[in-house]
N, C-alpha and C positions, 0 to 999 in steps of 0.2 A: 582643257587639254584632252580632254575623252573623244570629243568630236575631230579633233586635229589629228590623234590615234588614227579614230576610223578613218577618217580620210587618207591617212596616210598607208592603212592596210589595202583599202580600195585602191589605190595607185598600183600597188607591189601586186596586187591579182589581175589588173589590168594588165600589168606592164606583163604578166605571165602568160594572159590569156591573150592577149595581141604576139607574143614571141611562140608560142605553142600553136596559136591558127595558122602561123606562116610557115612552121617546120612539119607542121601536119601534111598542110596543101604541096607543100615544095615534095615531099615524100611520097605523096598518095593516099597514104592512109584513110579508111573508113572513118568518115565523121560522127559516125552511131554515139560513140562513146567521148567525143571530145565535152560536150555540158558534166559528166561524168568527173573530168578528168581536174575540170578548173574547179569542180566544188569540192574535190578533195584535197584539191592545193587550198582552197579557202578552208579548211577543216583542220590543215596542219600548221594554218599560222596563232602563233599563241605570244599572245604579252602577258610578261610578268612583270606585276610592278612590284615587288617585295623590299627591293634596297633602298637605302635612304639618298645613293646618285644617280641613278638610271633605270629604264625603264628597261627589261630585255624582250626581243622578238625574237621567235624560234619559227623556225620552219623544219615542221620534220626531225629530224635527229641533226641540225645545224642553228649554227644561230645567225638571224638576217640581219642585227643591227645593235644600236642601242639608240636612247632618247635620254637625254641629259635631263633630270630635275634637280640635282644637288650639287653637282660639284661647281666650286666656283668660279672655276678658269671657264667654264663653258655659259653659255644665255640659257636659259630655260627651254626645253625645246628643239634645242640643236642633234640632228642625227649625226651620231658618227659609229663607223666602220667596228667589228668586233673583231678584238684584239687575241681574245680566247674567249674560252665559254663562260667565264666570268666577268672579263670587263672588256671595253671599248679600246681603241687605238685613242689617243687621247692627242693624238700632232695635229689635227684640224679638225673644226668640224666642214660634214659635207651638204650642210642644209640646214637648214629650221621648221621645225612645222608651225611654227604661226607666220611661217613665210611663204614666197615661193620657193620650189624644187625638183626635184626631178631624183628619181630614183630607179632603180631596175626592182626587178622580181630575185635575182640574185645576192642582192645587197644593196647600202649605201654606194651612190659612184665613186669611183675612185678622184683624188684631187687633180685638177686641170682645170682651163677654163675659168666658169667663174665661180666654181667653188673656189678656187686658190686666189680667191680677188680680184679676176678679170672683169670687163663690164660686159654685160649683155646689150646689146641694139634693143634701143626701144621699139617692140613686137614682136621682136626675135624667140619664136617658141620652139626652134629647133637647132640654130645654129653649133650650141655647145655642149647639148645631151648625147647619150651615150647609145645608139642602140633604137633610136628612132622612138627614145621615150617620150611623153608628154612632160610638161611644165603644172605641176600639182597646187594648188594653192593652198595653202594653208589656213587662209583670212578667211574669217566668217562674220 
């Protein structure tokens, strides 16, 4: 699960550093300081795994998700959305990390698509993501 983590923090800095180089360039802004900028967003993501159901990720003074390990309505692994700062929205999950998914730097996606059971087109890496994110793999 450690490496499905990382993998899954490398996504949420991607998906930050791909949405931050296009609101930079769209703006103008001096690019001196953008390498600056993503490593301090990589500095404020923090997992806690303390609880015996969930894994929590913080960003900064907010919380970016959760990751199911104990509770039993959920598979192992499954992301879902932060309800409060203590526990998960628990009405679907919106991913898995030993799966494919797709996430934002913002949070778990909201449900649509095929988090809500829809089918993906085999190859389809973009059809049904949010924000021009990528399709993350979880499989190792």
């Amino acid at each position: 699960m450690e490496n499905q983590i990382k993998t899954l923090i490398e996504a949420i800095v991607s998906d930050y550093e791909r949405w931050s180089r296009r609101s930079w360039e769209a703006s103008g802004y001096d690019m001196d300081r953008f390498e600056d900028k993503i490593d301090e967003f990589r500095a404020e993501l923090k997992v806690f795994d303390r609880g015996t159901k969930y894994i929590r990720i913080e960003t900064g003074n907010s919380i970016w998700g959760f990751i199911n390990k104990g509770n039993p309505d959920f598979k192992v692994g499954d992301i879902l959305k932060a309800k409060s700062w203590k526990g998960p929205a628990t009405n679907k999950a919106r991913g898995n990390i030993f799966e494919n998914y797709s996430v934002a730097w913002t949070g778990p996606h909201y449900i649509s698509g095929y988090s809500a059971g829809g089918e993906r087109a085999p190859g389809d890496n973009t059809g049904l993501l949010k924000g021009s994110s990528a399709i993350t793999s979880g499989v190792r």
